[in-house]
LUMBANU-84327 format. One record per residue (C-alpha): residue number from 1; residue in three letters; y, x, z. Coordinates in Angstrom, 2 decimals. Example, Ala and Ser with C-alpha at 12.3 -4.5 7.8 and 13.67 -1.06 7.14 Angstrom:
# residues 2
+-----+-----+---------+---------+---------+
!   n ! res !   north !    east !      up !
+-----+-----+---------+---------+---------+
!   1 ! ALA !   -4.50 !   12.30 !    7.80 !
!   2 ! SER !   -1.06 !   13.67 !    7.14 !
+-----+-----+---------+---------+---------+
# end
This chain:
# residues 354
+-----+-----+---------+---------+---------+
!   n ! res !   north !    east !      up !
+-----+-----+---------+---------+---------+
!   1 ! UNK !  -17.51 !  143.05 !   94.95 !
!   2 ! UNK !  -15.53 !  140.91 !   97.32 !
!   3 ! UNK !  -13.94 !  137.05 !   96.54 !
!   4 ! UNK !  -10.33 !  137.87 !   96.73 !
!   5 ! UNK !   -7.91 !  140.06 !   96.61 !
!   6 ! UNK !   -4.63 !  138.99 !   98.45 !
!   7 ! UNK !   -1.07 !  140.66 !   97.89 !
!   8 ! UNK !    1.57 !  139.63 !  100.80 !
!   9 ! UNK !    1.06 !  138.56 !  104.50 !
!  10 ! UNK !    3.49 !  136.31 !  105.52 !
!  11 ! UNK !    3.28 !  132.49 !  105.70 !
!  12 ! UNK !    1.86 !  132.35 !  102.17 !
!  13 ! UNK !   -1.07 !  134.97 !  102.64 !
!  14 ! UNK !   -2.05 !  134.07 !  106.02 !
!  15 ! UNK !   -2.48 !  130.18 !  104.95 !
!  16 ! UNK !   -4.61 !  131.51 !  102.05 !
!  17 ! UNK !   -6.37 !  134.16 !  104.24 !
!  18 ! UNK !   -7.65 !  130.85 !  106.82 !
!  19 ! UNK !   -8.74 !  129.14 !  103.27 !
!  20 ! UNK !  -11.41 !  132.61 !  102.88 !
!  21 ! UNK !  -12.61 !  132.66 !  106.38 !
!  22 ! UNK !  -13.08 !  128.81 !  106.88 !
!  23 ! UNK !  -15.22 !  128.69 !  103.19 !
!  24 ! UNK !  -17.07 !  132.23 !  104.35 !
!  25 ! UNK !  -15.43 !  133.66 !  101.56 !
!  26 ! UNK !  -14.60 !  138.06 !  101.60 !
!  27 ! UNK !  -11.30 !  139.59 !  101.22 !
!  28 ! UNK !   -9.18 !  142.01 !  101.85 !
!  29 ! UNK !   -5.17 !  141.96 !  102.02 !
!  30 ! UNK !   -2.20 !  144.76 !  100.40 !
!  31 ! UNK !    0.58 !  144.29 !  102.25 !
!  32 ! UNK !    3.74 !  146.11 !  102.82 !
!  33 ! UNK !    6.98 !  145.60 !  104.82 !
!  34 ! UNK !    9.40 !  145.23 !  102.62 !
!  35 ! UNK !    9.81 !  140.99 !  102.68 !
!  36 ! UNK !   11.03 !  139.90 !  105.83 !
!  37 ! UNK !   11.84 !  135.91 !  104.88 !
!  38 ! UNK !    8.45 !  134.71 !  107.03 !
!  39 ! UNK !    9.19 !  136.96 !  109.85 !
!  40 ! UNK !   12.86 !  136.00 !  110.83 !
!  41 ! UNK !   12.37 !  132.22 !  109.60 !
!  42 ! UNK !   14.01 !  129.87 !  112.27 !
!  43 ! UNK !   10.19 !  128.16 !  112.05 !
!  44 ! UNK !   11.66 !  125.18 !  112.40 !
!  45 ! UNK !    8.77 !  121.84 !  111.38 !
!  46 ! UNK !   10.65 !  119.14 !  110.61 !
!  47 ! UNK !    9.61 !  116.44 !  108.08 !
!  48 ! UNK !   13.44 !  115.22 !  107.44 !
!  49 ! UNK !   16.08 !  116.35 !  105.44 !
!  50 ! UNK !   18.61 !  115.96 !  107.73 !
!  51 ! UNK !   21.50 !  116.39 !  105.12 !
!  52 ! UNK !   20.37 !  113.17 !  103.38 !
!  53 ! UNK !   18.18 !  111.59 !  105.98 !
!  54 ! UNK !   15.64 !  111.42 !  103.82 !
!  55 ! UNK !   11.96 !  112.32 !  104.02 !
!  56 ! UNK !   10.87 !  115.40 !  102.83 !
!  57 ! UNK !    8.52 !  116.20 !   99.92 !
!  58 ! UNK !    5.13 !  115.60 !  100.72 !
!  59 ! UNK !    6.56 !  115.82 !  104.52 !
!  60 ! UNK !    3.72 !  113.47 !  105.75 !
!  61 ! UNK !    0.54 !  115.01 !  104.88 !
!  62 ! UNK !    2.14 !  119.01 !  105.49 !
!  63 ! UNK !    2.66 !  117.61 !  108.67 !
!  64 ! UNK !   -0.59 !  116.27 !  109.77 !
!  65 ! UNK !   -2.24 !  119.83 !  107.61 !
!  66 ! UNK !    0.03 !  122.60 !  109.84 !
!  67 ! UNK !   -0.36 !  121.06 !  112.97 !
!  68 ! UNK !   -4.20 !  121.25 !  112.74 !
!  69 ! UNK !   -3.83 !  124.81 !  111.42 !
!  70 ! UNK !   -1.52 !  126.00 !  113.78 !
!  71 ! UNK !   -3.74 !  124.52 !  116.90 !
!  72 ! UNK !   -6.51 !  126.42 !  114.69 !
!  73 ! UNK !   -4.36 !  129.98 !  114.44 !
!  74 ! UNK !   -3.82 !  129.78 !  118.42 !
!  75 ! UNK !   -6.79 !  129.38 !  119.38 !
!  76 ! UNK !   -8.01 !  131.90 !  117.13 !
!  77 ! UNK !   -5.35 !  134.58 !  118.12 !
!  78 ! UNK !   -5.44 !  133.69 !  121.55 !
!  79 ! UNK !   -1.55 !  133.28 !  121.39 !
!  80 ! UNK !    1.15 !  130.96 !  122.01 !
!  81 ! UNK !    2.48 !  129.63 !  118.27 !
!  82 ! UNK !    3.84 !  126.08 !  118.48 !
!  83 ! UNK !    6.67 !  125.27 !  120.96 !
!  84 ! UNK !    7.09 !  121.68 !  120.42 !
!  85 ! UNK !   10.96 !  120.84 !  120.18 !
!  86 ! UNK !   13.03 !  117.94 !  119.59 !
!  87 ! UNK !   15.89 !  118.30 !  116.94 !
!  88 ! UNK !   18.93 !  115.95 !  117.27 !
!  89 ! UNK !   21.31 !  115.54 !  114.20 !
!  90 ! UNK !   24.76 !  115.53 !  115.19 !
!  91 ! UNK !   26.96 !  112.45 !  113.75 !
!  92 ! UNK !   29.79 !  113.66 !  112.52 !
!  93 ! UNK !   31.20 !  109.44 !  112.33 !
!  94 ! UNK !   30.29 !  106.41 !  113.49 !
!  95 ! UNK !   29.45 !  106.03 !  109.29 !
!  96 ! UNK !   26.79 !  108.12 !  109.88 !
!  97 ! UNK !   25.30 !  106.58 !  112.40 !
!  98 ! UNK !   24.97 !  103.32 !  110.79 !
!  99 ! UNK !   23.49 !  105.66 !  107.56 !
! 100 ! UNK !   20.63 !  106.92 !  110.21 !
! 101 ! UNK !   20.00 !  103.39 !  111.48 !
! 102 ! UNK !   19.79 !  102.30 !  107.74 !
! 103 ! UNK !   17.26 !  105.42 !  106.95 !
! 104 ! UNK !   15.16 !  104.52 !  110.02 !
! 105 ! UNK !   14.21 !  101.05 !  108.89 !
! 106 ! UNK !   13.00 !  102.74 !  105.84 !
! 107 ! UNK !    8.76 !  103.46 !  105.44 !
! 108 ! UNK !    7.88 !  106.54 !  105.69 !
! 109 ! UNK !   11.12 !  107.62 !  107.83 !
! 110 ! UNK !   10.42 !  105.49 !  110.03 !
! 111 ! UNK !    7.96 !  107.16 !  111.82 !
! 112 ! UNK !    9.81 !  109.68 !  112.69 !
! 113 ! UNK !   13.53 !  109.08 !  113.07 !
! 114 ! UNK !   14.83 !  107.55 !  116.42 !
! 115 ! UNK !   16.73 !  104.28 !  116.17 !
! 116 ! UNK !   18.89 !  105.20 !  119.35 !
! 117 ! UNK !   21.86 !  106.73 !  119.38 !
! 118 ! UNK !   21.67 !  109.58 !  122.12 !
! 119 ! UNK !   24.79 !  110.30 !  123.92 !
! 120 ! UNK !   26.14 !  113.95 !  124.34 !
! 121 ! UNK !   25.74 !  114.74 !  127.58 !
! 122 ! UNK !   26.24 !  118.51 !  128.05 !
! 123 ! UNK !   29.60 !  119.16 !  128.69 !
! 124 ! UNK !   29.37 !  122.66 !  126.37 !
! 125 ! UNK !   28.84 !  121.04 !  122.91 !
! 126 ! UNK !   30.77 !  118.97 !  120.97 !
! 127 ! UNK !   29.31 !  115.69 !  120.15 !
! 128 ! UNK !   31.46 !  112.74 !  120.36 !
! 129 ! UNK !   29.75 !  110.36 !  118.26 !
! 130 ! UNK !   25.80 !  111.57 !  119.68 !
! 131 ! UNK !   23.02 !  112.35 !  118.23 !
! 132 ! UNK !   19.88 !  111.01 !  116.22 !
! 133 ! UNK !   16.56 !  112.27 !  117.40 !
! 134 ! UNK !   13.63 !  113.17 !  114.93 !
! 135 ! UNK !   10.28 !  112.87 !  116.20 !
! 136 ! UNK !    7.00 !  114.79 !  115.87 !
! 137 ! UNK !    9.43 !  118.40 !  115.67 !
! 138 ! UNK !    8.50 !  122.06 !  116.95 !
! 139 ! UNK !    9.00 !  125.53 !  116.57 !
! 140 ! UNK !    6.42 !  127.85 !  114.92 !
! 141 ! UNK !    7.09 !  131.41 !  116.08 !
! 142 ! UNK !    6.30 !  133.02 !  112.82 !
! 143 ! UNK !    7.34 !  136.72 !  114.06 !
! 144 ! UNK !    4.58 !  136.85 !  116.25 !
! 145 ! UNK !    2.13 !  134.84 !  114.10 !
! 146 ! UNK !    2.73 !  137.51 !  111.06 !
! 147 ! UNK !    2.19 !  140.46 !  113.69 !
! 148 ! UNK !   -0.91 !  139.28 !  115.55 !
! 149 ! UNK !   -2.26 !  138.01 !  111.91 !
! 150 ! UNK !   -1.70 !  141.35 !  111.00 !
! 151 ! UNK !   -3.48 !  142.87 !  114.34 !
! 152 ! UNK !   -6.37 !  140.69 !  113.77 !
! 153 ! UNK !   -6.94 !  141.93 !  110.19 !
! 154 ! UNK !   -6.60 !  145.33 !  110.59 !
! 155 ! UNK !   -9.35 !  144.72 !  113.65 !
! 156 ! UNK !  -11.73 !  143.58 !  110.85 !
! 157 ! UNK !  -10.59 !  146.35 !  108.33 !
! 158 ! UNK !   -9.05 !  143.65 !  105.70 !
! 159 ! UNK !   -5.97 !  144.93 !  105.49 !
! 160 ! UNK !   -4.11 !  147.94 !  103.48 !
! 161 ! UNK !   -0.76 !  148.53 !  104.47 !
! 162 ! UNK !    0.66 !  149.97 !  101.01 !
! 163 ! UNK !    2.93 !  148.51 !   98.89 !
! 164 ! UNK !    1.11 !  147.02 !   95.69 !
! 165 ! UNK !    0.90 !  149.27 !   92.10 !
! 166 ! UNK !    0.54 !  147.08 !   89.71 !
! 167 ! UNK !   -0.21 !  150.02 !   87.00 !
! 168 ! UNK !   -3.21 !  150.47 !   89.26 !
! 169 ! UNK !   -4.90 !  146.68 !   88.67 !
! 170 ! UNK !   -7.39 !  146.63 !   86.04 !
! 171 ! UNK !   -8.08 !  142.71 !   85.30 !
! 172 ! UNK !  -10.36 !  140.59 !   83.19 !
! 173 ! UNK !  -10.67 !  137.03 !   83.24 !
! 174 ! UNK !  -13.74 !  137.33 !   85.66 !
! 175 ! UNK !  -12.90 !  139.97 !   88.06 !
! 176 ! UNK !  -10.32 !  142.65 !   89.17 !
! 177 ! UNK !  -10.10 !  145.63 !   90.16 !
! 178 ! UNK !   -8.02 !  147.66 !   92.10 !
! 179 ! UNK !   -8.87 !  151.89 !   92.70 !
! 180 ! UNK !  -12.18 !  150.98 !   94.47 !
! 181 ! UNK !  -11.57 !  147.63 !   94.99 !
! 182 ! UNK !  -13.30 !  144.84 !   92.48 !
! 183 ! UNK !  -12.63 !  140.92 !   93.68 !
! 184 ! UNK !  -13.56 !  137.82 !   91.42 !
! 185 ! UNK !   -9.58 !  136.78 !   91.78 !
! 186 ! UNK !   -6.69 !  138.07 !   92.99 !
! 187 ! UNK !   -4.14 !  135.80 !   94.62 !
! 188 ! UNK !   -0.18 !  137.30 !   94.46 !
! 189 ! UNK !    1.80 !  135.64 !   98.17 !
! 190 ! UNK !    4.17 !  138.11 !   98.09 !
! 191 ! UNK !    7.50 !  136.17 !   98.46 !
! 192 ! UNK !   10.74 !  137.15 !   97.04 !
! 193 ! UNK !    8.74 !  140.23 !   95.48 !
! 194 ! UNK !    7.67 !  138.50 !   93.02 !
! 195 ! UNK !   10.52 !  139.26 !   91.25 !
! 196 ! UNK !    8.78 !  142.89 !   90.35 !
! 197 ! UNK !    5.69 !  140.91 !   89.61 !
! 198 ! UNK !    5.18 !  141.72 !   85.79 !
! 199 ! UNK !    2.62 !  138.89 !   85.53 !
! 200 ! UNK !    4.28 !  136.45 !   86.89 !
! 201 ! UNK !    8.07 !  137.14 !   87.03 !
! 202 ! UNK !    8.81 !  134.43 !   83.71 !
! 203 ! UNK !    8.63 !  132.14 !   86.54 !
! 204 ! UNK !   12.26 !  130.67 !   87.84 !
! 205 ! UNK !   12.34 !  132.37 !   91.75 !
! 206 ! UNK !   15.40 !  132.78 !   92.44 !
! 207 ! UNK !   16.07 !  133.38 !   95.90 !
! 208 ! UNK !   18.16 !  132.73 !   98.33 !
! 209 ! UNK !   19.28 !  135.19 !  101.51 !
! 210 ! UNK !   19.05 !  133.48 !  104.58 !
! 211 ! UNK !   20.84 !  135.21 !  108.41 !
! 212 ! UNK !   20.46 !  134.17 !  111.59 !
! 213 ! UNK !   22.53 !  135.46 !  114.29 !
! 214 ! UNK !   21.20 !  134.86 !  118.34 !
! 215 ! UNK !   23.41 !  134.45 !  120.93 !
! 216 ! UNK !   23.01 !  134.36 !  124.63 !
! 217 ! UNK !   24.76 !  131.74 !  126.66 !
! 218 ! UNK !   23.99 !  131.54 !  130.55 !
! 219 ! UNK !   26.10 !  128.35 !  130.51 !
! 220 ! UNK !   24.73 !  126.00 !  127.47 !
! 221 ! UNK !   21.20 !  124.83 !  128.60 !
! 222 ! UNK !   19.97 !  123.81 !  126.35 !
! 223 ! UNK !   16.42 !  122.74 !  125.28 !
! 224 ! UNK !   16.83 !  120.71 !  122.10 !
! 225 ! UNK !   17.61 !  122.06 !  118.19 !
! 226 ! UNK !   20.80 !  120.47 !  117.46 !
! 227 ! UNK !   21.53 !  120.14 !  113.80 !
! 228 ! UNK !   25.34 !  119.89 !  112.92 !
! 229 ! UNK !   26.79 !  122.69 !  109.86 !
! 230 ! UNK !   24.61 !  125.58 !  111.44 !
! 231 ! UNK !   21.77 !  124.62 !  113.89 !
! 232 ! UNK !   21.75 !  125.57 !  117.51 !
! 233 ! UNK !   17.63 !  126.59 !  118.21 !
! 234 ! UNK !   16.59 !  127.49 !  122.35 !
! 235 ! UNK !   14.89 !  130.23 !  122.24 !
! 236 ! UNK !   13.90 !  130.91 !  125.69 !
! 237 ! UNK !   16.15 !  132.74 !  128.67 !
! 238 ! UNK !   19.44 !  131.72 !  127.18 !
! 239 ! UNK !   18.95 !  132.93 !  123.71 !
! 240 ! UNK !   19.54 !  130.85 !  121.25 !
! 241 ! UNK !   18.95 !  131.26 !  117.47 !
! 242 ! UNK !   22.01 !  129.81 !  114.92 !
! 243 ! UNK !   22.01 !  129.64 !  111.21 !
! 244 ! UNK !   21.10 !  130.01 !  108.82 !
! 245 ! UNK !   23.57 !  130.29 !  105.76 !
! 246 ! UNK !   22.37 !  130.21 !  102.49 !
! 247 ! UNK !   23.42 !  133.03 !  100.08 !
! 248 ! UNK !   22.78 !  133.59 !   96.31 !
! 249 ! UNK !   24.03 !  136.99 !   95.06 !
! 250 ! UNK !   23.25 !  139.22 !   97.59 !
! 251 ! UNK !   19.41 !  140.11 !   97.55 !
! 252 ! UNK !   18.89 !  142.41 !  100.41 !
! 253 ! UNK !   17.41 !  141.69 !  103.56 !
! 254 ! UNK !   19.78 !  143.53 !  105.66 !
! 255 ! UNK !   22.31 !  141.48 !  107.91 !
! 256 ! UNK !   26.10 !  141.23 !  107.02 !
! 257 ! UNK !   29.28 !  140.52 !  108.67 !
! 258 ! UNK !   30.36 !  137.84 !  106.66 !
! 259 ! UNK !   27.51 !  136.35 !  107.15 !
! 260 ! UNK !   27.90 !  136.54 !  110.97 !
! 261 ! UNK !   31.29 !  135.73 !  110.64 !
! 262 ! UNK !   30.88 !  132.57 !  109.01 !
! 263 ! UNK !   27.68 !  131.06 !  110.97 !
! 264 ! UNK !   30.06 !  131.96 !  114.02 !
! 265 ! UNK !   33.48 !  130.08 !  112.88 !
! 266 ! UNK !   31.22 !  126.96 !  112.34 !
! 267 ! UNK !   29.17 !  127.97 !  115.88 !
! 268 ! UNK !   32.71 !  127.48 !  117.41 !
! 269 ! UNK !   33.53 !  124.29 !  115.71 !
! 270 ! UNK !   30.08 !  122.89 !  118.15 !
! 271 ! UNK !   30.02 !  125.01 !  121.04 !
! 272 ! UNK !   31.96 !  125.02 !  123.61 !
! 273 ! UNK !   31.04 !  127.79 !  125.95 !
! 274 ! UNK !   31.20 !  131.39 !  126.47 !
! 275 ! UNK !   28.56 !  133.55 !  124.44 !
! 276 ! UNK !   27.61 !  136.75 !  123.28 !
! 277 ! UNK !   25.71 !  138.14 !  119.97 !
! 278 ! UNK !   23.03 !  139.72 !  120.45 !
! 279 ! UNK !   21.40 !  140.26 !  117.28 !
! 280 ! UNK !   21.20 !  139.63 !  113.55 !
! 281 ! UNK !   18.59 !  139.24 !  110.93 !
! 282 ! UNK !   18.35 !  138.61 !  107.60 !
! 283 ! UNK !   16.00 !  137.54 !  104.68 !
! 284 ! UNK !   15.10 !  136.41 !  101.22 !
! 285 ! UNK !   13.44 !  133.18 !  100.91 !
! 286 ! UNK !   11.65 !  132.58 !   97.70 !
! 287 ! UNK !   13.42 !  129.87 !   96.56 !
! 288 ! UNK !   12.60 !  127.64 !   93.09 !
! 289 ! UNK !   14.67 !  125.97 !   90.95 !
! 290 ! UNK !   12.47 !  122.66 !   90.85 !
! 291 ! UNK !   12.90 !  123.43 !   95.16 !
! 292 ! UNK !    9.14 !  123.10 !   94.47 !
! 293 ! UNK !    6.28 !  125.87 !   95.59 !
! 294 ! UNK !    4.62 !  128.16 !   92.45 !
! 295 ! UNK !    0.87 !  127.98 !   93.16 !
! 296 ! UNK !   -1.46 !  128.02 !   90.14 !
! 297 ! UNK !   -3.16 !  130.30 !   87.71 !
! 298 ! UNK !   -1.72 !  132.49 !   85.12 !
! 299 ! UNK !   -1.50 !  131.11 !   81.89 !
! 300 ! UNK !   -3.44 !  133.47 !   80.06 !
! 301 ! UNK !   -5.57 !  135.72 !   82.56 !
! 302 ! UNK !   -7.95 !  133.73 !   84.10 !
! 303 ! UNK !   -8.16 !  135.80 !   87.53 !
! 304 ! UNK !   -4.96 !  136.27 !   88.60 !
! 305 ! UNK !   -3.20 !  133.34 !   90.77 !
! 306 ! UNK !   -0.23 !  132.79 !   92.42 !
! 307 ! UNK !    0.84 !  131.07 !   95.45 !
! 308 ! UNK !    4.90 !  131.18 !   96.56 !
! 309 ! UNK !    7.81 !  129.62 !   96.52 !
! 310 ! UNK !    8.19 !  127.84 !   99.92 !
! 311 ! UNK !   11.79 !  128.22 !  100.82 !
! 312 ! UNK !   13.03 !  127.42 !  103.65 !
! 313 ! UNK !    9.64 !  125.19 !  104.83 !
! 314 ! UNK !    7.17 !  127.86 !  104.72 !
! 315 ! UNK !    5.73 !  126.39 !  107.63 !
! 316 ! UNK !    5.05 !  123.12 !  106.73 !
! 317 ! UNK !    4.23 !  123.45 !  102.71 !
! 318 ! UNK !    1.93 !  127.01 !  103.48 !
! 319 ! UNK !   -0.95 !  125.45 !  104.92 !
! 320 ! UNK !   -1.29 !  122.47 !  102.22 !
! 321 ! UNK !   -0.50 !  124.59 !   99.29 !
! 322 ! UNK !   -3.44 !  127.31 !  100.29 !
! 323 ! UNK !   -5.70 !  124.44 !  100.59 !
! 324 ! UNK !   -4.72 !  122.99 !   97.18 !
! 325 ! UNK !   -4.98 !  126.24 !   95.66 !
! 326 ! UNK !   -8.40 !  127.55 !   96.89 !
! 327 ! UNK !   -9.85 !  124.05 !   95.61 !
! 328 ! UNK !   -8.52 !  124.75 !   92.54 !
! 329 ! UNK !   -9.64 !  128.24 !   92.18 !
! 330 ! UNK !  -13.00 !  127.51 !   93.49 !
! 331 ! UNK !  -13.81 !  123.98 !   92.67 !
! 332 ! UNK !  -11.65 !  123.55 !   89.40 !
! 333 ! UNK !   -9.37 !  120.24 !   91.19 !
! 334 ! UNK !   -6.21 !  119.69 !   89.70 !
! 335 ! UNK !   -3.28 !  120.72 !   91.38 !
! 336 ! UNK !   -0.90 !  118.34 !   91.98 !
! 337 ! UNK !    1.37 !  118.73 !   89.02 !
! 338 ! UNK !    5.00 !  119.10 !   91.17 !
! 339 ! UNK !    3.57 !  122.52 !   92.53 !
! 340 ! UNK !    1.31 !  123.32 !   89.75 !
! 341 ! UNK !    2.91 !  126.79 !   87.88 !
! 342 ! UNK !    1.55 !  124.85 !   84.76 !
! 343 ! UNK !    5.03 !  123.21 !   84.36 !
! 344 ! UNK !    6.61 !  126.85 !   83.14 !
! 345 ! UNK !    3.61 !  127.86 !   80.70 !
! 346 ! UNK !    6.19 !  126.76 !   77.86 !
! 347 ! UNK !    8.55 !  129.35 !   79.29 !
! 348 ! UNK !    5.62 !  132.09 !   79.44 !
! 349 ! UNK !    5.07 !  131.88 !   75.85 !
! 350 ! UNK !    8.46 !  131.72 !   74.65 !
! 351 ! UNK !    9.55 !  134.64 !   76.95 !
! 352 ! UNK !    6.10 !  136.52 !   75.74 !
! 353 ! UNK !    6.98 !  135.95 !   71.92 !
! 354 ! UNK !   10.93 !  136.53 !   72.16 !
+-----+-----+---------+---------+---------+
# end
């Protein structure tokens, strides 16, 4: 019998995976291709909300959590992961501005929003009234952390790539097992799929499609993230990553031309240079309708768990969630109540007994 069993590898399932080997805990991971959200995320670390200028939920301590992980993964991997980056906010009025400069005063935000105003100075973008820097920003390239993860487990033999049955899982509240497999707990990361997830689909995911397009453009140099309605992220040899939109009805994770077609009429608005599209991708991020992660155990079998939900700042919440939910799971701590799955048991039972 092994510890866990763990469905999904993307930003999820890897964080959870580092929780197993760190407490010299077994494992071994299911994992199909068919959610791409933590492959083409932006990757993007930033602990503002640039919309509001206000600080993100729980931005602080994710922070200080994924950048020791990260430095962790790399060294691990023996790969490059973290590309640190500055993002700028582009003012779209001199009101904003004096908004920043009142956000920047404030605890918290302080750390890590600029009280300058930085002047445009590339002649290619559009930026009349500057920008406002945030500090202590990067770039995680999850695309090749989920595929060297991946390498590295299949090295070790912990991974089967299937996609998971769950007619096949037999469960108690001590143990489950799966065709040959038996592991204490099983731990569901598997994104948007969770929709198919008959144990835990009461729960209100309701995703949201996310494209990027990349462009190349020889003449922008550029080698900051600029935020303005679509952001602007260097990628490395003139490519340059812009999106992403935020779509509610369609659920597939193939690219579209509207899509394209819009992130591009509001490119245009910024830019101000020849470019060329060069590709197009497209995901589902498991979004929440508390905009808070699902990480807990089910309500009424004691060895199945959950942990999802990130949206759009897998990279930052992953790390901190796994650690909050392997304490729980093996140490019985509380969760902290904005993430714990406990605040939907009312809607279990209700949908169980309708």
């Amino acid at each position: 019998m092994i510890d866990y069993l763990i469905v999904g590898l993307g930003l999820a399932g890897i964080s959870f995976c580092e929780q197993l080997e760190k407490n010299n805990k077994t494992f071994r991971v299911i994992a199909d291709s068919s959610q791409t959200s933590s492959v083409v995320a932006g990757g993007l670390y930033n602990p503002v909300i640039l919309k509001r200028f206000t600080l993100a939920w729980q931005a602080e301590e994710q922070m200080k959590t994924a950048s020791a992980f990260y430095a962790h993964l790399e060294r691990k991997l023996g790969v490059k992961l973290n590309y640190e980056l500055p993002v700028y906010r582009r003012f779209h009025s001199v009101e904003e501005q004096n908004l920043w400069f009142e956000a920047s005063d404030k605890k918290g935000l302080d750390r890590f929003l600029n009280t300058s105003v930085h002047a445009n100075t590339n002649v290619h973008v559009d930026a009349p009234f500057g920008y406002g820097e945030v500090r202590h920003t990067g770039r995680i390239d999850t695309e090749k952390l989920v595929s060297s993860y991946k390498k590295y487990l299949q090295e070790k033999d912990l991974v089967i790539e299937e996609t998971f049955d769950y007619n096949r899982l037999q469960y108690t509240d001590d143990r489950v097992e799966y065709d040959a497999l038996s592991a204490r707990k099983i731990v569901f990361a598997e994104g948007f799929g969770l929709k198919e997830n008959p144990f835990f689909n009461y729960l209100p995911l309701q995703g949201s499609k996310g494209e990027y397009v990349f462009i190349e453009a020889h003449d922008l140099k550029e080698d900051k993230a600029i935020k303005s309605s679509v952001f602007i992220i260097p990628q490395g040899n003139n490519i340059y990553r812009v999106g992403a939109n935020y779509e509610r009805h369609d659920k597939t994770n193939l690219p579209t031309e509207s899509a394209r077609e819009g992130l591009l009429a509001k490119l245009r608005t910024v830019l101000k240079c020849d470019f060329k599209v060069v590709d197009q991708v497209a995901g589902v991020r498991p979004t929440v309708v508390d905009r808070k992660p699902l990480v807990g155990r089910h309500p009424k079998f004691k060895s199945l768990h959950i942990l999802n939900g990130f949206g759009s700042r897998g990279v930052l919440i992953g790390p901190s969630a796994a650690k909050q939910l392997y304490m729980f799971a093996e140490d019985g701590q509380e969760l902290d109540s904005e993430l714990d799955i406990a605040r939907f048991t009312q809607k279990y039972f209700q949908q169980s007994f309708s």
